[in-house]
MIDOSE-1310 file (N, C-alpha, C; in nm, 2 decimals, decimal comma, always signed):
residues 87
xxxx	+11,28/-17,07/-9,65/+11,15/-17,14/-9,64/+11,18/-17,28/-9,57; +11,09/-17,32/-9,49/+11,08/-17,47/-9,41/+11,10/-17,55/-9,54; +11,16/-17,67/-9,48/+11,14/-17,80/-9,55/+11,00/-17,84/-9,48; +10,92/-17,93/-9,50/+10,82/-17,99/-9,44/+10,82/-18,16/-9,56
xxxx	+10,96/-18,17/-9,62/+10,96/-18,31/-9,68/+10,89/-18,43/-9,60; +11,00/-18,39/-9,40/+11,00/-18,55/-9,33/+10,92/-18,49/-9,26; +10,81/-18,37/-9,22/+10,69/-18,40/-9,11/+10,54/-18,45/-9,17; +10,47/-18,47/-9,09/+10,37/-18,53/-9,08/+10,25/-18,41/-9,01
xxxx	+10,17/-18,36/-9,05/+10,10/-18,21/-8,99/+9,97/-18,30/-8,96; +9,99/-18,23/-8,79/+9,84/-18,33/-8,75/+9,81/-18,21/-8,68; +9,63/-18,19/-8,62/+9,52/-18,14/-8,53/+9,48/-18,17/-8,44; +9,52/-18,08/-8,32/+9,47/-18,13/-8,21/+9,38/-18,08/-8,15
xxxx	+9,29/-18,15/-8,06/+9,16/-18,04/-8,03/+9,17/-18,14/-7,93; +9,11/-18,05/-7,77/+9,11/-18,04/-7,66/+8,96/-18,03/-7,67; +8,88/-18,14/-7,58/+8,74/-18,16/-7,54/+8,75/-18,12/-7,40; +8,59/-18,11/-7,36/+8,57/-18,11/-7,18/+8,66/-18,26/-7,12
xxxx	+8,60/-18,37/-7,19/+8,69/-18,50/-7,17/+8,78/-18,54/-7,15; +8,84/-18,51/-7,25/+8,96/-18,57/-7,38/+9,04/-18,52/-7,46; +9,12/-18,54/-7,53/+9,17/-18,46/-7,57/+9,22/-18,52/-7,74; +9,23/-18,51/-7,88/+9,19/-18,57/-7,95/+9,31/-18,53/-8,06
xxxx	+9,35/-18,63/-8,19/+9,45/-18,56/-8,26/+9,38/-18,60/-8,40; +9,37/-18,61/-8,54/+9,43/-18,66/-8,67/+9,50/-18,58/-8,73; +9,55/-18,65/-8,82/+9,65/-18,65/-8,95/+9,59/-18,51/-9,09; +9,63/-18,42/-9,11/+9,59/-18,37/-9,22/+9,65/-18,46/-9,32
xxxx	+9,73/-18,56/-9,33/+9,80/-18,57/-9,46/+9,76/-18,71/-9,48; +9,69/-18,77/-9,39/+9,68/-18,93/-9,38/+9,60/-18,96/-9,31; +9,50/-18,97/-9,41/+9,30/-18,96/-9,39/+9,32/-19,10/-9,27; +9,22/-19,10/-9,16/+9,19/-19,24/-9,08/+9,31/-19,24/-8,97
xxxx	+9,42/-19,18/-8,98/+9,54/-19,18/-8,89/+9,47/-19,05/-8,77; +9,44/-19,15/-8,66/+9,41/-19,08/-8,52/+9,44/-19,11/-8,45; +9,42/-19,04/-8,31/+9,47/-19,06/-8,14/+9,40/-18,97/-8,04; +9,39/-19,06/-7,96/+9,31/-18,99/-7,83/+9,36/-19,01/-7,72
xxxx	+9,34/-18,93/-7,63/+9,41/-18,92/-7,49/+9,35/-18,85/-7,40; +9,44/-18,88/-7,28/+9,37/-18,76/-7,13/+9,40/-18,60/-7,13; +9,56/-18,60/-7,18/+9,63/-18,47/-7,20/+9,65/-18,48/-7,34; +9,71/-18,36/-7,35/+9,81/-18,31/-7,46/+9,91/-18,38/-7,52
xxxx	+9,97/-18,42/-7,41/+10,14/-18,48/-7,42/+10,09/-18,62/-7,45; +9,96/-18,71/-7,37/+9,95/-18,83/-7,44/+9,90/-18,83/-7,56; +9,84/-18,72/-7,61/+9,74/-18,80/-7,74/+9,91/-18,70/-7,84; +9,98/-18,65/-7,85/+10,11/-18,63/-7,91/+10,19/-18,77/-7,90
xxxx	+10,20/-18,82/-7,78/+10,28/-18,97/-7,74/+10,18/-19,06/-7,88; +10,06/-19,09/-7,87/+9,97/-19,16/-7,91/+9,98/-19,11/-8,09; +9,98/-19,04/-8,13/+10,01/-19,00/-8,24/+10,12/-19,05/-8,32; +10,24/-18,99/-8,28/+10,29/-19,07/-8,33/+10,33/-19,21/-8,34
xxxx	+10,30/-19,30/-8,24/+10,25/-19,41/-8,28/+10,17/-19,44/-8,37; +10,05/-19,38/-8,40/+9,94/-19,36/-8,47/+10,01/-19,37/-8,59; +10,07/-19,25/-8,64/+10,16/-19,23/-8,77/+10,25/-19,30/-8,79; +10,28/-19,38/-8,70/+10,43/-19,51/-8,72/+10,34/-19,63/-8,77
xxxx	+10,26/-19,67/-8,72/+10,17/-19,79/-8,72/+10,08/-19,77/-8,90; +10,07/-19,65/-8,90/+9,99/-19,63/-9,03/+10,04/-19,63/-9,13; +10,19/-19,56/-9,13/+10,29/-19,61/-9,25/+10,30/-19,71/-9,30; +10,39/-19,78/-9,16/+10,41/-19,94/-9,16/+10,31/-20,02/-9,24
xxxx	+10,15/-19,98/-9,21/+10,10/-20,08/-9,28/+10,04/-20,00/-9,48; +10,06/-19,90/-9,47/+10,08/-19,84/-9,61/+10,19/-19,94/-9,67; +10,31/-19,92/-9,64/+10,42/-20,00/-9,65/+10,40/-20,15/-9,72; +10,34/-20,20/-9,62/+10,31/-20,33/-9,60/+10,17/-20,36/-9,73
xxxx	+10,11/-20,31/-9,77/+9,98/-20,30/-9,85/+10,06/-20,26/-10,01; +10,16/-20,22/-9,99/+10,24/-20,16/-10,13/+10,15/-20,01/-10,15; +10,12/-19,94/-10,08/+10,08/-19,77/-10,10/+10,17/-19,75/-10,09; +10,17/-19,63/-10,19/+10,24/-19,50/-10,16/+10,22/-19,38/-10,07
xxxx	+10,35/-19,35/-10,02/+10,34/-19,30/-9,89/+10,32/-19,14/-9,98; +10,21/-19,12/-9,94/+10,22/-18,94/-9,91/+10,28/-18,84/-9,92; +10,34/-18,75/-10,02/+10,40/-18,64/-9,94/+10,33/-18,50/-9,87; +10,41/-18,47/-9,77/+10,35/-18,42/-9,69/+10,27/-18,28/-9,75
xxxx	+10,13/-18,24/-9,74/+10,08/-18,11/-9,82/+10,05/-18,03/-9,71; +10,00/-18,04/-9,62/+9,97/-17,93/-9,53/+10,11/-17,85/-9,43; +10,05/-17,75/-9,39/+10,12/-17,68/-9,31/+10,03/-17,61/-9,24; +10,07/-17,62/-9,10/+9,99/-17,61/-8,99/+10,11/-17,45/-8,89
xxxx	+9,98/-17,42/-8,88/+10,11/-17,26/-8,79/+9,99/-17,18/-8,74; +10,05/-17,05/-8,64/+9,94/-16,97/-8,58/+9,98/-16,89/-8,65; +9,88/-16,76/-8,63/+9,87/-16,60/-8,65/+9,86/-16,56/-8,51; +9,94/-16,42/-8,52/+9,92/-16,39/-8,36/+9,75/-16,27/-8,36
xxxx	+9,74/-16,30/-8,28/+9,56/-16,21/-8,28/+9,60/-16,15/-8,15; +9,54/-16,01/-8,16/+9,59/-15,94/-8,00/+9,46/-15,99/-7,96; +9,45/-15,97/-7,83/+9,35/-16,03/-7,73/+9,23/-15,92/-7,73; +9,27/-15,79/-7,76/+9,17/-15,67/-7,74/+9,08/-15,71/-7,91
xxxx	+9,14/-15,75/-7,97/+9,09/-15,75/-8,11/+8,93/-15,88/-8,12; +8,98/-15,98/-8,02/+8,93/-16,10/-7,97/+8,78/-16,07/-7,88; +8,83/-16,01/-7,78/+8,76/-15,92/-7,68/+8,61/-15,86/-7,77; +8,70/-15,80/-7,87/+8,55/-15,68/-7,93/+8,42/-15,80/-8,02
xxxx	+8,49/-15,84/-8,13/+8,40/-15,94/-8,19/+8,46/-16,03/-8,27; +8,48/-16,15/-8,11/+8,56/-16,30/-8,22/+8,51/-16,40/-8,31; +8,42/-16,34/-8,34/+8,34/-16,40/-8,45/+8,38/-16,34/-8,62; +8,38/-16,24/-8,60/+8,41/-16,15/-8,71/+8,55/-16,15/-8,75
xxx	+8,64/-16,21/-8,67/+8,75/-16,24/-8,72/+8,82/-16,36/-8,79; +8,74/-16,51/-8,74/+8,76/-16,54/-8,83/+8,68/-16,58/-8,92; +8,58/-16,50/-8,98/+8,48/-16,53/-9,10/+8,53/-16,49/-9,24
């Protein structure tokens, strides 16, 4: 089994726009960007800067609870009714 002690599990979601991240584990910790790669760049800044000031406030830092992963879904299964799959 993974350690997941030293990560930080964040969400990304891709707009028509923009492209957007937060924190599952550290409510208010976000980032936004043009691509992928910036709002990932931007994040973790985001998560360095949010520690730091946890830190700084005397909070306790978090441990990390989420875990973030894919399932593989065939594409014919998608195709028939992708609704009903993930309900």
């Amino acid at each position: 089994m993974k350690s997941y002690e030293n990560q930080v599990s964040y969400r990304h979601r891709k707009t028509p726009k923009n492209s957007s991240a937060f924190s599952l584990d550290l409510p208010g910790c976000v980032a936004t960007g043009s691509t992928q790669a910036e709002v990932e760049d931007r994040m973790r800044e985001a998560i360095r800067t949010h520690l730091d000031g946890m830190r700084e406030d005397g909070l306790a830092i978090p441990k990390p609870s989420s875990v973030a992963d894919y399932i593989m879904v065939f594409q014919s299964l998608l195709a028939q009714n992708p609704i009903a799959i993930f309900d």
